[in-house]
C-alpha positions, 0 to 999 in steps of 0.5 A: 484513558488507555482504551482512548489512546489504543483507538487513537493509535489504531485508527491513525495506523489504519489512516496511514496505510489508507491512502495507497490501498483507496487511491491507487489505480496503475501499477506506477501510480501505485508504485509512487504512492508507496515509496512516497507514504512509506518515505523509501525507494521501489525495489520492484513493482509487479501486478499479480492475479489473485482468483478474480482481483489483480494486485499490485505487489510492490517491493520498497526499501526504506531510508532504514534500509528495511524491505518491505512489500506492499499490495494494493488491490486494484479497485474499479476493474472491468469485469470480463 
């Protein structure tokens, strides 16, 4: 039985931060997505270059008044 909740409360984890990460394409839309998932406010929103991926960092405040930083991979990217 504890190993049944265990599983249920990862995978609802997993589906919850799901959605920014898999939908996610623009620096805003991105932006939107978090503070609207994480029910907060963007502080700031910057894409970086990691090696050969960009990443959107984005930086939220929540209603608890905690900052914290989001990064969405930036999925279907041309290849130069």
């Amino acid at each position: 039985m504890r190993g049944t909740w265990y599983r249920f409360l990862l995978a609802l984890l997993l589906a919850l931060m799901l959605p920014a990460a898999v939908m996610a394409q623009s620096l805003d839309q991105a932006a939107h997505q978090a503070a609207r998932q994480y029910d907060a406010k963007v502080l700031s929103a910057r894409t970086i270059q990691e090696g050969d991926q960009q990443v959107h960092v984005i930086k939220l405040l929540t209603r608890d008044g905690v900052v914290r930083t989001v990064r969405v991979t930036v999925r279907g990217q041309k290849k130069h």
